[in-house]
LOKOLRO-234733 format. One record per residue (C-alpha): residue in one letter; x, y, z. Coordinates in nm, 2 decimals, decimal comma. Layout:
REM residues N
{A; {X; Y; Z}};
...
//
This chain:
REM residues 495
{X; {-0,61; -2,78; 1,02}};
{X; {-0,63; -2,53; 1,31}};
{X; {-0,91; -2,25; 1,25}};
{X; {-0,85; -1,90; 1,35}};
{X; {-1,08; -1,81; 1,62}};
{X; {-1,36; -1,54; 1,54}};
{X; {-1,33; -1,21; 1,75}};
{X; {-1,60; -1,09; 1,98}};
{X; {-1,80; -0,79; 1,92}};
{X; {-1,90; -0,54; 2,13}};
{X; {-2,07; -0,22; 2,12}};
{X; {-1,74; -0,04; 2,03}};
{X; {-1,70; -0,26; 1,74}};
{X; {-1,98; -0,45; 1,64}};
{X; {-1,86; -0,55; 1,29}};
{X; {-1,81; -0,89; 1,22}};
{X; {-1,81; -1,18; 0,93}};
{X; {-2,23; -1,18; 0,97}};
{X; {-2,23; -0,81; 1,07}};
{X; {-2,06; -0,62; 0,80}};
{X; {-2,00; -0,24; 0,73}};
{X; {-2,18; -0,18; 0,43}};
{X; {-2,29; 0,21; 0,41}};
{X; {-2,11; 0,53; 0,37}};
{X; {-1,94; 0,72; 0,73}};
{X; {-2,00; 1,05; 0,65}};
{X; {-2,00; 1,33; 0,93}};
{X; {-1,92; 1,09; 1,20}};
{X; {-2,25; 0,86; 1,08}};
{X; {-2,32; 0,55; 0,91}};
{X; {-2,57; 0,65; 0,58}};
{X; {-2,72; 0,50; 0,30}};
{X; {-2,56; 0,63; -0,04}};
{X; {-2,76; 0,86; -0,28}};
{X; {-2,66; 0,63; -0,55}};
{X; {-2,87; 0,33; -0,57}};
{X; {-2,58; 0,11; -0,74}};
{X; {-2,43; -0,18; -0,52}};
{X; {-2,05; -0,32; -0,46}};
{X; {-2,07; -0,69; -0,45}};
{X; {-1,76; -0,86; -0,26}};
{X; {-1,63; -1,22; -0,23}};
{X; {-1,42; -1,43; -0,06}};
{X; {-1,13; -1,50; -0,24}};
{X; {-1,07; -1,83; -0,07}};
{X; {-1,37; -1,99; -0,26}};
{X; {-1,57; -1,75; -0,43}};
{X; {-1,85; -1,70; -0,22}};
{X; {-2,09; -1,42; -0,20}};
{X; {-2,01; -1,20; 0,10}};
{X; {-2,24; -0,90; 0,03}};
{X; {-2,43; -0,77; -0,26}};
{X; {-2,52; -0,46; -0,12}};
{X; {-2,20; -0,24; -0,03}};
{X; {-2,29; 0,14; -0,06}};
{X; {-2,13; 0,30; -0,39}};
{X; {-2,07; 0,66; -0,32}};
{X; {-2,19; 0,90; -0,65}};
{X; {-2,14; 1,26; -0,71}};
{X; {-2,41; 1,38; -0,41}};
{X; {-2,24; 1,14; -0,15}};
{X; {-1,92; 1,30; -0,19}};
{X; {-2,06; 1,64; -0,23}};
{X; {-2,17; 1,56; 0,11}};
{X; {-1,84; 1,43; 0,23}};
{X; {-1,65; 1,74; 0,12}};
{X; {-1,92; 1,99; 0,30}};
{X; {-1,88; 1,85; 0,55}};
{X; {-1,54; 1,84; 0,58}};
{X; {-1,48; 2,19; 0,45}};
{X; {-1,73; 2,30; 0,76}};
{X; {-1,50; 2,08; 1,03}};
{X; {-1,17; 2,21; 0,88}};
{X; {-1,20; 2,59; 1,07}};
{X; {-1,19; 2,40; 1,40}};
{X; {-1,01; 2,13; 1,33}};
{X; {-0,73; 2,33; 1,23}};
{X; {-0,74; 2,52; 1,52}};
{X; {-0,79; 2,23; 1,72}};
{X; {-0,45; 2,22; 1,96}};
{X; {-0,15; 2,03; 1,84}};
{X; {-0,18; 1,83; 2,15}};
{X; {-0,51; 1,75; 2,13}};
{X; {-0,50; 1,60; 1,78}};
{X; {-0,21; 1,41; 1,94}};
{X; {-0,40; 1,23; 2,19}};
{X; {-0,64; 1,15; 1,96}};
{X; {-0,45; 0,96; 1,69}};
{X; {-0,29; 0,81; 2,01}};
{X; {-0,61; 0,71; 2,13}};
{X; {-0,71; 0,55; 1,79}};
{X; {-0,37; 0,37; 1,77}};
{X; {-0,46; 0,20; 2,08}};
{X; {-0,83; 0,11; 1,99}};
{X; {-0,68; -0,07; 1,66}};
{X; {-0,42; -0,28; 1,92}};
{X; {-0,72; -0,37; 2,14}};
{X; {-0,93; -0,51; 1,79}};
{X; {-0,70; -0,59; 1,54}};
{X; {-0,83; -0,94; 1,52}};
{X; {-1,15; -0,80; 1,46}};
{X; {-1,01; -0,54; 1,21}};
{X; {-0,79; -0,84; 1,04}};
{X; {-1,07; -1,05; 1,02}};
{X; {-1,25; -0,83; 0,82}};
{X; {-0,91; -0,76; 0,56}};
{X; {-0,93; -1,12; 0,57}};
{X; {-1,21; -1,24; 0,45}};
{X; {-1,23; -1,03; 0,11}};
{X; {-0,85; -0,99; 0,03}};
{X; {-0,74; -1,35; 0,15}};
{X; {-0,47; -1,22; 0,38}};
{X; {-0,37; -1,51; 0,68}};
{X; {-0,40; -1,36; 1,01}};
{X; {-0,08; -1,59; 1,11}};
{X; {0,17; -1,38; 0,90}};
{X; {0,04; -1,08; 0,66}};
{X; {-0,29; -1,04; 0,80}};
{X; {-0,15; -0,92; 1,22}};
{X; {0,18; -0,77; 1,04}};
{X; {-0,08; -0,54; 0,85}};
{X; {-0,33; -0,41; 1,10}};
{X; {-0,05; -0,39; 1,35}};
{X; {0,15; -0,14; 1,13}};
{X; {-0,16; 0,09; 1,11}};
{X; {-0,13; 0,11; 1,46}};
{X; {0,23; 0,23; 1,46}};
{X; {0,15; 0,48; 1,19}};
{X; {-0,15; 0,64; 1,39}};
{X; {0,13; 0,64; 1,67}};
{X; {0,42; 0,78; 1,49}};
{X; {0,24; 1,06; 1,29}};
{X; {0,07; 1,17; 1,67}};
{X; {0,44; 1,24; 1,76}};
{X; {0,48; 1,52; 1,50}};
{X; {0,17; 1,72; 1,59}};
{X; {0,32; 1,96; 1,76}};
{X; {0,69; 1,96; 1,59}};
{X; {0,58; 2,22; 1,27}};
{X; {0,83; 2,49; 1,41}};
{X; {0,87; 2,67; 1,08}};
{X; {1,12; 2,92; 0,96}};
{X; {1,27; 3,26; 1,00}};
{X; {1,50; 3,47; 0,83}};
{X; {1,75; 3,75; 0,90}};
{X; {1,60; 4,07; 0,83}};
{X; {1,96; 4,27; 0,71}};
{X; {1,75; 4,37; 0,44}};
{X; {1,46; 4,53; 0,69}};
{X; {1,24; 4,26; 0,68}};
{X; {1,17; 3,98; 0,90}};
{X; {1,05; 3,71; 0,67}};
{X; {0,82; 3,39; 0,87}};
{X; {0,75; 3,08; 0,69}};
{X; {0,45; 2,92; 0,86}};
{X; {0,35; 2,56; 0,78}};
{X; {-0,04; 2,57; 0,70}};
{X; {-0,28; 2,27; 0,65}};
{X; {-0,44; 2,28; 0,29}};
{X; {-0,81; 2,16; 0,34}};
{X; {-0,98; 1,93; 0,25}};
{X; {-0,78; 1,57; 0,21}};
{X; {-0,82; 1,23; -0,01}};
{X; {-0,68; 0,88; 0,02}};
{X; {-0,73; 0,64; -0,26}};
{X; {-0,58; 0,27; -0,16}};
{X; {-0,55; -0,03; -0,32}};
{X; {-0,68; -0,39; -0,17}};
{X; {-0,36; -0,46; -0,08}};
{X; {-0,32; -0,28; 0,20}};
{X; {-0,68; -0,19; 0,35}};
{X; {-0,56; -0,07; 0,65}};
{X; {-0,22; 0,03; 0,71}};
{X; {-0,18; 0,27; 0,33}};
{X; {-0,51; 0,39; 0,54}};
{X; {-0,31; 0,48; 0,80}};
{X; {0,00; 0,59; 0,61}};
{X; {-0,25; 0,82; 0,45}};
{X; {-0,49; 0,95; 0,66}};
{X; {-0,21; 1,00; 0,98}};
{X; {0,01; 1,29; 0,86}};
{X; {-0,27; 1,44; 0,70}};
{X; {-0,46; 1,43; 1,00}};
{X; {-0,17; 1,49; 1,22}};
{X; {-0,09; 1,85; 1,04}};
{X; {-0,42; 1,98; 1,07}};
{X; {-0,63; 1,84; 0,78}};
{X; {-0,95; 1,71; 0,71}};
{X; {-0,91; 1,37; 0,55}};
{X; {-1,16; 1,12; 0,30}};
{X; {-1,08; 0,78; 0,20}};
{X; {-1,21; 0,58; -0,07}};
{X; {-1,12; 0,23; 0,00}};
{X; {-1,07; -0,05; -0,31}};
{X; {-1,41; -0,18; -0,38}};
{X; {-1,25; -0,52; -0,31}};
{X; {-1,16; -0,51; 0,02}};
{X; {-1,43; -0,21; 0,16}};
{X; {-1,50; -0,37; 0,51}};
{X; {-1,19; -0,32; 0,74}};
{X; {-1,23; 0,05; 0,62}};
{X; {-1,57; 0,11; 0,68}};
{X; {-1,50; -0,09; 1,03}};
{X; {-1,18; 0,18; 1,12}};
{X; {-1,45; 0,48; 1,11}};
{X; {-1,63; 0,35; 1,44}};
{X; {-1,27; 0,33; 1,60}};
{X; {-1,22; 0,71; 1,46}};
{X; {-1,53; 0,79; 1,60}};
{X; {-1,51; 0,64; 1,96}};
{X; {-1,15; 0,83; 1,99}};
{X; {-1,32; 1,10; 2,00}};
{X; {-1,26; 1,28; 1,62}};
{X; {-1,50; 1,55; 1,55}};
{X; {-1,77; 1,51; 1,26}};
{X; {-1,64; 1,57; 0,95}};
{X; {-1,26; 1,50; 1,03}};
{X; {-1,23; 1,15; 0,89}};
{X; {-1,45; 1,01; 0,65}};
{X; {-1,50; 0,72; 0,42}};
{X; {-1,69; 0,65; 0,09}};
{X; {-1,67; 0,34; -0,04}};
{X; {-1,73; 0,33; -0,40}};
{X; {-1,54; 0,22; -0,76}};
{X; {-1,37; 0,43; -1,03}};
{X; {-1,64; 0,63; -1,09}};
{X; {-1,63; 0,74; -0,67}};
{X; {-1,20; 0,85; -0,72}};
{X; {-1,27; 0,99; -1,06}};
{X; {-1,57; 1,26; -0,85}};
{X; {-1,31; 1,31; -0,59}};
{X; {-0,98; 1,32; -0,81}};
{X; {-1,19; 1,59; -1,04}};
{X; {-1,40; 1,81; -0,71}};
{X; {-1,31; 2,15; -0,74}};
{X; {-1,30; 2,15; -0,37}};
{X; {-1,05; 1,84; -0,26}};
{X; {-0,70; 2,06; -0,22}};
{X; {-0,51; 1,71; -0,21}};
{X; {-0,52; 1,34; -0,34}};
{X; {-0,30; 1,08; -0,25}};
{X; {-0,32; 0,74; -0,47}};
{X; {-0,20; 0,42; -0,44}};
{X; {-0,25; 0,15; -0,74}};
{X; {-0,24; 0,09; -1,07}};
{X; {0,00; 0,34; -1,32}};
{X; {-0,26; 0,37; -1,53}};
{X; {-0,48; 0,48; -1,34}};
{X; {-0,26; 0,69; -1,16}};
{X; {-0,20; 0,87; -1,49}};
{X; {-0,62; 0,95; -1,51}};
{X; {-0,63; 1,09; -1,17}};
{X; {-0,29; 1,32; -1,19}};
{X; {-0,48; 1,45; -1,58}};
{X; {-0,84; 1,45; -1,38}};
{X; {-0,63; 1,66; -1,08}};
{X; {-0,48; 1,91; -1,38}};
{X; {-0,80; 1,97; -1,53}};
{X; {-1,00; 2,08; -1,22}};
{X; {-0,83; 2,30; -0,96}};
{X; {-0,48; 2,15; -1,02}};
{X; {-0,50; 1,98; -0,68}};
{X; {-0,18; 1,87; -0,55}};
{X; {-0,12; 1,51; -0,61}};
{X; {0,11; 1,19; -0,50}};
{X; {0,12; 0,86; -0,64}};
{X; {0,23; 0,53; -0,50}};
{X; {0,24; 0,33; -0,84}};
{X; {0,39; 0,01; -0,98}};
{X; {0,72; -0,17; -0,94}};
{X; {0,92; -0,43; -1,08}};
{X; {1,22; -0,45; -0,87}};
{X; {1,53; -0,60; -0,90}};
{X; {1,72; -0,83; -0,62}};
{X; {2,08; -0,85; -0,77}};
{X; {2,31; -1,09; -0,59}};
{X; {2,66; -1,10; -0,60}};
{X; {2,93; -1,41; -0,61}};
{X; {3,06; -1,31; -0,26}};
{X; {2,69; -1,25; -0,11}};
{X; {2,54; -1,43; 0,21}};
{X; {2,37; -1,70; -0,04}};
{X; {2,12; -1,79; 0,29}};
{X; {2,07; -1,45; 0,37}};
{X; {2,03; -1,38; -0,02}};
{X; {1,76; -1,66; -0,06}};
{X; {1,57; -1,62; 0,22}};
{X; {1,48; -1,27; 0,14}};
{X; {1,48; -1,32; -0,21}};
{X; {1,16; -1,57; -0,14}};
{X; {1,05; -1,36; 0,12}};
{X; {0,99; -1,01; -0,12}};
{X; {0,84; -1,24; -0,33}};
{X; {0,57; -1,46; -0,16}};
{X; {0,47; -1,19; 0,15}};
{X; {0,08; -1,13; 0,04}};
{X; {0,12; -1,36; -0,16}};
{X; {0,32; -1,16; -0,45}};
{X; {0,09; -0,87; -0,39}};
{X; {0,30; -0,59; -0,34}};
{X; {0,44; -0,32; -0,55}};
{X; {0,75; -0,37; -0,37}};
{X; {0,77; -0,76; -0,47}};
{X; {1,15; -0,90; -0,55}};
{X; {1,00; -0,96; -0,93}};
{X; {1,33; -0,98; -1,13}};
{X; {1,60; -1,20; -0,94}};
{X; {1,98; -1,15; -1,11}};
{X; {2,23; -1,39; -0,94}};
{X; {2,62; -1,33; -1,08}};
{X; {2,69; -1,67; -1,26}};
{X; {2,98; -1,76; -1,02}};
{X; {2,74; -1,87; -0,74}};
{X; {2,42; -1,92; -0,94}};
{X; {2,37; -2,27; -0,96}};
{X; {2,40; -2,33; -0,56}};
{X; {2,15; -1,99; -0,55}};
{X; {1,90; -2,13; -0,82}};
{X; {1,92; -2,51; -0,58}};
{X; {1,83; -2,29; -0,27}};
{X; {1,58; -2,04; -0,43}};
{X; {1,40; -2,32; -0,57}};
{X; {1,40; -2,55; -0,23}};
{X; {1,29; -2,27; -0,05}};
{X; {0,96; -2,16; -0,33}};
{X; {0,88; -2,50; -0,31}};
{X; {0,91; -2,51; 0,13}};
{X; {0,68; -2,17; 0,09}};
{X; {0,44; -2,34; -0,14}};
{X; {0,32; -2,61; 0,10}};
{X; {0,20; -2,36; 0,31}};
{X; {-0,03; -2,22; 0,10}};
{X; {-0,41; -2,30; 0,20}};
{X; {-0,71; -2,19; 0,38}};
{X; {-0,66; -1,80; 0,51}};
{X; {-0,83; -1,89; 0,83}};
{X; {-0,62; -2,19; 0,94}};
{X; {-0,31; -2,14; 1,15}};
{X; {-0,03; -2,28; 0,98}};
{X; {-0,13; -2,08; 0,66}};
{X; {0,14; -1,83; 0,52}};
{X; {0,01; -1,78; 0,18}};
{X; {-0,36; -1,72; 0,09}};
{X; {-0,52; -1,65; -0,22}};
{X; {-0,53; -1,41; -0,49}};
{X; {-0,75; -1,10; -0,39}};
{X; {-1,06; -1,19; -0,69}};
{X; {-1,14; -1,40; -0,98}};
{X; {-1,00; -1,12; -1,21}};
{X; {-0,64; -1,11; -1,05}};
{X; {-0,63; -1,48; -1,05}};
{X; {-0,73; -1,48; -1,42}};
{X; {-0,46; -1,20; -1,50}};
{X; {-0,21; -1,40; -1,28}};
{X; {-0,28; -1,74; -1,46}};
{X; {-0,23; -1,54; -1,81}};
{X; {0,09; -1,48; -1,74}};
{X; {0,18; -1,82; -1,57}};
{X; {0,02; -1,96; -1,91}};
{X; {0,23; -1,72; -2,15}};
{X; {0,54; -1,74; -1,92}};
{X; {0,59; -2,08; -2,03}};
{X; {0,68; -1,98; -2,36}};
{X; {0,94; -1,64; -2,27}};
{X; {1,12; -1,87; -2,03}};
{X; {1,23; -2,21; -1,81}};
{X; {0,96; -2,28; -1,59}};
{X; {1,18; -2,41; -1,26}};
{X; {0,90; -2,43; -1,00}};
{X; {0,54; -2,35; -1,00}};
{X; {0,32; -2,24; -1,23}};
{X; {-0,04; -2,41; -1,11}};
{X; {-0,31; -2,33; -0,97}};
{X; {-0,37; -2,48; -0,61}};
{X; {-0,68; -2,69; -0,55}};
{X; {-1,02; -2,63; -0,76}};
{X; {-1,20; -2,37; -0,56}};
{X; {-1,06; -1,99; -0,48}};
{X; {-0,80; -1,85; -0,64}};
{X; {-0,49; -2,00; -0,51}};
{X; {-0,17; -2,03; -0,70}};
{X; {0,17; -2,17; -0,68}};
{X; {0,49; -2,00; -0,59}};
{X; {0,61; -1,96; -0,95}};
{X; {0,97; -1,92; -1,08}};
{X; {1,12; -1,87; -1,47}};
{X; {1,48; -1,91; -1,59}};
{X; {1,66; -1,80; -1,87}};
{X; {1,40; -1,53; -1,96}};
{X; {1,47; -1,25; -2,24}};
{X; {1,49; -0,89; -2,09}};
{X; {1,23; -0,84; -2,31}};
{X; {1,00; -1,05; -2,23}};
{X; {0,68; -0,96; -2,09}};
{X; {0,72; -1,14; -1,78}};
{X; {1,01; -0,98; -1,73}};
{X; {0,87; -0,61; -1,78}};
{X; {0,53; -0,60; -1,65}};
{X; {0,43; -0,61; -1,31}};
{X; {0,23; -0,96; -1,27}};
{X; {0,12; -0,88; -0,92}};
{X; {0,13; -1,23; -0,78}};
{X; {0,46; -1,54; -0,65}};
{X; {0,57; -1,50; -0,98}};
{X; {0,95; -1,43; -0,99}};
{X; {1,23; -1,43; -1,27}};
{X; {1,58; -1,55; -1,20}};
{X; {1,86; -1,45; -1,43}};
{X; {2,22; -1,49; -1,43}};
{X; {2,47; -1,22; -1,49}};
{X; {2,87; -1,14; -1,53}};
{X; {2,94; -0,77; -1,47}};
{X; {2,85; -0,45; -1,27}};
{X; {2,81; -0,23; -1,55}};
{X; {2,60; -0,57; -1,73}};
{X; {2,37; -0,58; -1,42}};
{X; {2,32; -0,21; -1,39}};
{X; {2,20; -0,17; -1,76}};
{X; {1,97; -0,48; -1,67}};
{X; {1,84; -0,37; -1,35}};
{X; {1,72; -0,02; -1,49}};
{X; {1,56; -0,15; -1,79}};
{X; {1,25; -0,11; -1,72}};
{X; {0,97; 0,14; -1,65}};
{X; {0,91; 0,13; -1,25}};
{X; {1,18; 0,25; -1,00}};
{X; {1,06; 0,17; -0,70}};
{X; {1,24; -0,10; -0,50}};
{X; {1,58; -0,31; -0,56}};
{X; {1,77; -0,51; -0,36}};
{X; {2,17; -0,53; -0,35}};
{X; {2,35; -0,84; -0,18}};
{X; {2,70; -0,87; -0,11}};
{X; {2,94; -0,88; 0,09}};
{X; {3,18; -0,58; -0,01}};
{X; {3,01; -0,23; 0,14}};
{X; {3,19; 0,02; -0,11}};
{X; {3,02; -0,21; -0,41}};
{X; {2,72; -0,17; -0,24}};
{X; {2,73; 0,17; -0,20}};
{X; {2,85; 0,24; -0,55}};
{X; {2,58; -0,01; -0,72}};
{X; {2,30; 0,14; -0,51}};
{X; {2,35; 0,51; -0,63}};
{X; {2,35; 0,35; -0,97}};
{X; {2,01; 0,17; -0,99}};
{X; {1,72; 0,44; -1,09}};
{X; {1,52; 0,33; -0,78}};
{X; {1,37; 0,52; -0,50}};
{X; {1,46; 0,28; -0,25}};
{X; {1,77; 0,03; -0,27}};
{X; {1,79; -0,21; 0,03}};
{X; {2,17; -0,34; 0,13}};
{X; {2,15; -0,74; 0,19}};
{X; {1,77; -0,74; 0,21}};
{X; {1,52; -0,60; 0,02}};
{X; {1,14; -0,51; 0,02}};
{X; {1,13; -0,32; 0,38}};
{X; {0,94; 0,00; 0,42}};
{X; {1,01; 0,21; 0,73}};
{X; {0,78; 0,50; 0,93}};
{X; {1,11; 0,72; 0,97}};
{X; {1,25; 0,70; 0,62}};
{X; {1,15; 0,80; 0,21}};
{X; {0,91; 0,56; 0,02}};
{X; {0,84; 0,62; -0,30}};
{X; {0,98; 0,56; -0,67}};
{X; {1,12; 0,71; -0,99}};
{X; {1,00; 0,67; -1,32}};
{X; {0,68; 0,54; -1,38}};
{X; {0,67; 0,39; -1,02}};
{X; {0,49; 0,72; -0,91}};
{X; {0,57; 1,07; -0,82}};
{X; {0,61; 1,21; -0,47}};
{X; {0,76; 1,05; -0,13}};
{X; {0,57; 0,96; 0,16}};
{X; {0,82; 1,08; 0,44}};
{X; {0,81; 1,30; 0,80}};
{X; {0,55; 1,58; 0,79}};
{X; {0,78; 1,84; 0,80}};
{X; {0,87; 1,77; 0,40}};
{X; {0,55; 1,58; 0,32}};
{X; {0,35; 1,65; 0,03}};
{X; {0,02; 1,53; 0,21}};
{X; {0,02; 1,79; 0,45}};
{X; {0,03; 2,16; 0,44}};
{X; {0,16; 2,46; 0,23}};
{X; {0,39; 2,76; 0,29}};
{X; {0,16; 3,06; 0,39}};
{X; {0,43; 3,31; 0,22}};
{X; {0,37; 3,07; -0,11}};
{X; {0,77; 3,11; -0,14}};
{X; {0,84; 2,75; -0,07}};
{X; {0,64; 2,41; -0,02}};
{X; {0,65; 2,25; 0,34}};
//
C-alpha cells in the first residue's frame, strides 16, 4: 500500500493534519467564538479523534460576521468589475498551487481519496473561482424604447449581505459554486461549512485573504444547526443558498419567510433514475451506471440510485453491472493510499443510517452484490446492489446516500416514464440509447431538472443545475439569471 504524501506548509498556508483551522475567520482574522460550545471531528477511516475544540459560531459571532460584512459591502460594491476579477483569478490560482494541502484537509474528516474524488474536488473549486471572474464585468443590463416618453434602465444591483450553507460532501467546490457568483456580482458572502468536514473551509479563508479580498468580503463560521438556523432567521442576510438535507431545507426556506423573507435557493435531495434501453451502448451504459453510483462513495445527491434496464438486454446488463460493482469494490480502502478509489462513509451516523438500509433492504429486494461492511474499524461499506425491488419500497424511494443502487427491469416507454417520476426528488436521470428522437422525447418526459443523454450524473459550470419537486427550488446557472446575485434596481423584474 502506497501512502499519499503529506503537503508542505508554508507561511501562506500553514494548515496541516497537526495544524488545523479551528476558529472563526471573521473580518479577514482568525478569532475565538463567543460561544464557548465545541465541534468535535473524526476521521472517518477509523474513528479517531481529530479535534475536540472547533469553534461553534452563536448568535454574537454572526452578529459580528454580518457587521462586518454590511460595513465592507459600500466599497466592495463599488469595487471595479475588473478588480474583483483579478482577485477571484488570483484565488483560483492560489487553490492550484495547494490543493494537496487543501484535499488533505477534505480528506481526513470526509474520507474522500486524493487519487480520484479528493483532486477532482478541490480542482473544480478552482475552475469555479475562474469561471465566475469571467462574468464580472459582463452585467450590461437593459433598455427599452421610450415611444411612450420614457426611457426605462434595468440595472443589475448586488443585494448585500450573502450566505452559503454546504453539506460535507462537497467542502470545497459547492464553496466555490457558492461564494463565486456572489462574489463576482458585487456581494459580500458568509459560509457556514458542515460541522463534519469544517477544516478545508476554515483553510480557503487564508487563500481569500492572501489574494488580496478586503475585510469583511468573505467570511466563514463554522458552527451546527443552531449557527444556519441564526443566519437563515438574521434580519440582515438578504440571501441564503443551501445545500443538504430536504428537511432541513424546508426549516430554513419557513425560517427565511418568517424573518425578512430573504431570498432563498435550495440544492436538495435526489433519487435519480438511469433508464437503459435494449438498443443502448451496454459498456457505455454500465460503466456509467457504476460510476454515478460509487463516485464519493454514493455520496452525492446526483447518485444513479434507481437503475431500470428494458428486459430485452437485462440479463447481459445485470452480468456487467454486477462484475463491474464487484471490480469497484476491491478498491475500496485506506483514503490515504494510492490505489484507493472508494473511502469511507463521512461519520459513524451515516454509516449507521447506511447499514439500516443495507439490513432492511434485504427484505424489499434481491441482494445481488454487496451489502457488508468492509473491515472492522471506520466506516467502510460495500458497493451494494438490489433486484427485483417494489416501487414502493423504501429503498427504492428514499435517498440512502451511500453504493447502494436498485436495478429493475422494464417493458415500455410509457411503463418506464410512470416509474422513473415516481418519486419525490427531480433532480438527475440518465437516458441510454441508441435512437436520438427517443432520447429526446423520453428526456422532456422525466420531471427532472437535469436529464443526461448516454451518461448521467455530470454537472457543468456553463449550464442549469438544479431540480424539481422536492429536489429543491432554484437553479444555479450564469450570473446574469442567477438567483445568488443581484436584484433589478426598477423592482420590475429579477436579474
Amino acid at each position: 500500500m502506497t501512502k499519499q504524501e503529506a503537503p508542505v506548509a508554508d507561511s501562506t498556508f500553514p494548515w496541516s493534519k497537526s495544524n488545523l483551522p479551528k476558529q472563526l475567520f471573521i473580518n479577514n482574522e482568525f478569532v475565538d467564538a463567543k460561544s464557548l460550545k465545541k465541534l468535535e471531528v473524526h476521521n472517518p477511516k477509523d474513528g479517531s479523534l481529530l479535534a475536540d475544540d472547533v469553534s461553534l459560531a452563536g448568535e454574537q459571532d454572526v452578529d459580528a460576521a454580518v457587521a462586518a460584512a454590511e460595513a465592507a459591502f459600500p466599497a466592495w460594491k463599488k469595487t471595479p468589475a475588473m478588480k474583483r476579477r483579478d482577485l477571484l483569478l488570483k484565488l483560483a490560482d492560489l487553490i492550484d498551487q495547494y490543493m494537496t494541502n487543501l484535499a488533505e484537509l477534505s480528506r481526513i474528516s470526509m474520507g474522500a481519496p486524493y487519487t480520484s474524488i479528493g483532486a477532482l474536488e478541490t480542482r473544480g473549486s478552482a475552475q469555479a473561482y475562474r469561471y465566475f471572474a469571467g462574468w464580472c464585468d459582463k452585467f450590461a443590463g437593459e433598455t427599452y424604447p421610450q415611444d411612450d416618453g420614457f426611457l426605462k434602465i434595468v440595472q443589475n444591483e448586488p443585494l448585500g449581505v450573502t450566505v452559503g450553507i454546504t453539506p460535507w460532501n462537497g467542502p470545497t467546490a459547492v464553496v466555490a459554486l457558492k461564494s463565486a457568483p456572489a462574489l463576482a456580482t458585487g456581494n459580500c458572502f458568509i459560509l457556514k461549512p458542515s460541522e463534519k468536514t469544517p477544516f478545508s473551509a476554515l483553510a480557503l479563508a487564508t487563500l481569500v485573504k492572501a489574494a488580496g479580498f478586503p475585510p469583511g468580503v468573505f467570511q466563514v463560521l463554522p458552527g451546527d444547526g443552531t449557527t444556519g438556523a441564526l443566519l437563515a432567521s438574521h434580519m440582515k442576510v438578504r440571501k441564503i443558498s443551501f445545500t443538504g438535507s430536504t428537511a432541513t431545507g424546508r426549516k430554513i426556506q419557513e425560517m427565511a419567510a418568517k424573518s425578512n423573507l430573504k431570498r432563498v435557493t435550495l440544492e436538495l435531495g435526489g433519487k435519480s433514475p438511469a433508464v437503459v434501453f435494449d438498443d443502448a451502448n451496454l459498456e457505455n451504459a454500465i460503466s456509467w451506471c457504476v460510476r454515478a453510483i460509487c463516485l464519493n462513495t454514493g455520496q452525492v445527491c446526483v447518485a444513479a440510485s434507481r437503475v431500470y434496464v428494458q428486459e430485452g438486454i437485462y440479463d447481459k446488463f445485470l452480468e456487467g453491472y454486477k462484475k463491474a460493482m464487484e471490480e469497484q469494490g476491491k478498491t475500496v480502502g485506506d483514503p490515504d493510499a494510492t490505489e484507493t478509489q472508494m473511502g469511507p462513509i463521512v461519520d459513524k451516523a451515516q454509516f449507521d443510517r447506511v447499514s439500516g438500509f443495507l439490513e432492511r433492504g434485504r427484505s424489499q429486494g434481491t441482494l445481488l452484490t454487496g451489502g457488508s461492511r468492509v473491515g472492522e474499524k471506520g466506516y467502510f461499506v460495500q458497493p451494494t446492489v438490489f433486484t427485483d425491488v417494489a416501487e414502493d419500497a423504501e429503498i427504492c424511494k428514499n435517498e440512502i446516500f451511500g453504493p447502494v443502487s436498485i436495478l429493475n427491469k422494464f417493458k415500455t416507454e410509457e411503463e418506464i416514464i410512470a416509474k422513473a417520476n415516481d418519486t419525490k426528488y427531480g433532480l438527475m436521470a440518465g437516458i441510454f440509447t441508441q435512437d436520438i428522437n427517443r432520447a429526446l422525447r423520453i428526456s422532456s418526459e422525466l420531471d427532472s431538472g437535469m436529464v443526461g443523454i448516454n451518461c448521467i450524473s455530470l454537472t457543468f459550470l456553463n449550464a442549469p443545475f438544479g431540480g424539481t419537486k422536492e429536489s429543491g427550488m432554484g437553479q444555479a446557472i450564469k450570473p446574469e439569471k442567477q438567483d445568488t446575485g443581484f436584484d433589478a434596481s426598477d423592482g420590475s423584474e429579477e436579474g
